[in-house]
C-alpha positions as a Markdown table, in Angstrom:
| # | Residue | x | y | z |
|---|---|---|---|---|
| 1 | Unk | -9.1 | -8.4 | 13.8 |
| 2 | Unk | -7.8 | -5.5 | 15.6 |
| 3 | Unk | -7.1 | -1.7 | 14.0 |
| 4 | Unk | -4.0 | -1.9 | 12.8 |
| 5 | Unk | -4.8 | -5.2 | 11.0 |
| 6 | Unk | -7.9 | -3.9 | 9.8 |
| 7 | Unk | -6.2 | -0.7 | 8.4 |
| 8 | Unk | -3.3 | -2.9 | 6.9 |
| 9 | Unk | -6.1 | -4.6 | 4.9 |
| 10 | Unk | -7.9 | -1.9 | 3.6 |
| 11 | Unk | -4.4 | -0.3 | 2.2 |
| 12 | Unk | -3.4 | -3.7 | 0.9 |
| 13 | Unk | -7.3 | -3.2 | -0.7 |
| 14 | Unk | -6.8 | -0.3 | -2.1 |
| 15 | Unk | -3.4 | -1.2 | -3.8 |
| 16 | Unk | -4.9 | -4.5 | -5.4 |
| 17 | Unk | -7.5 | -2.4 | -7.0 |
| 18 | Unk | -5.3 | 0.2 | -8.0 |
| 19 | Unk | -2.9 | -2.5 | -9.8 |
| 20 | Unk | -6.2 | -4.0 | -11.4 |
| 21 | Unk | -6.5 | -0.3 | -12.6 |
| 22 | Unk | -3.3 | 0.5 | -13.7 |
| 23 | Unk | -1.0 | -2.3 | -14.7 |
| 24 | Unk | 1.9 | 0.0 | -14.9 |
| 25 | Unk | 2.4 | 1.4 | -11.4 |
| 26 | Unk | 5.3 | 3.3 | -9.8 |
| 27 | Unk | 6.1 | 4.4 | -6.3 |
| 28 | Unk | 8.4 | 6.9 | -5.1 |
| 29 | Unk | 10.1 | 6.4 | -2.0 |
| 30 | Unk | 11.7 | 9.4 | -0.1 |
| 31 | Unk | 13.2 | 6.8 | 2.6 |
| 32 | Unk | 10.7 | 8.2 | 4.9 |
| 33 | Unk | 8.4 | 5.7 | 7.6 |
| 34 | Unk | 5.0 | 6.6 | 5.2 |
| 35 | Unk | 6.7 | 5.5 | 2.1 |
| 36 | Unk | 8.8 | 2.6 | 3.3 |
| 37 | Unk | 5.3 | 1.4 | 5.0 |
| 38 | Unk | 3.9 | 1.7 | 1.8 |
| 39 | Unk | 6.6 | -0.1 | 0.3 |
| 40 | Unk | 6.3 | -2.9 | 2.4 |
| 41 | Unk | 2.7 | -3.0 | 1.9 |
| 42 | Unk | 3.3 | -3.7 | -2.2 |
């Protein structure tokens, strides 16, 4: 596994065990590359 793919598992990680947290999530999107990444990632 290289960086990228290990950094793309700990964010998927962290947004499983946010949803386990929090049922009722939101996220904003500005359009920008960090939230349209993060979008993708959900």
């Amino acid at each position: 596994m290289n960086r990228l793919d290990a950094l793309e598992s700990k964010s998927v990680h962290v947004l499983r065990e946010a949803y386990r947290e929090f049922r009722s999530l939101c996220m904003l999107w500005s359009v920008g590359k960090d939230s349209t990444v993060m979008l993708w990632l959900a």
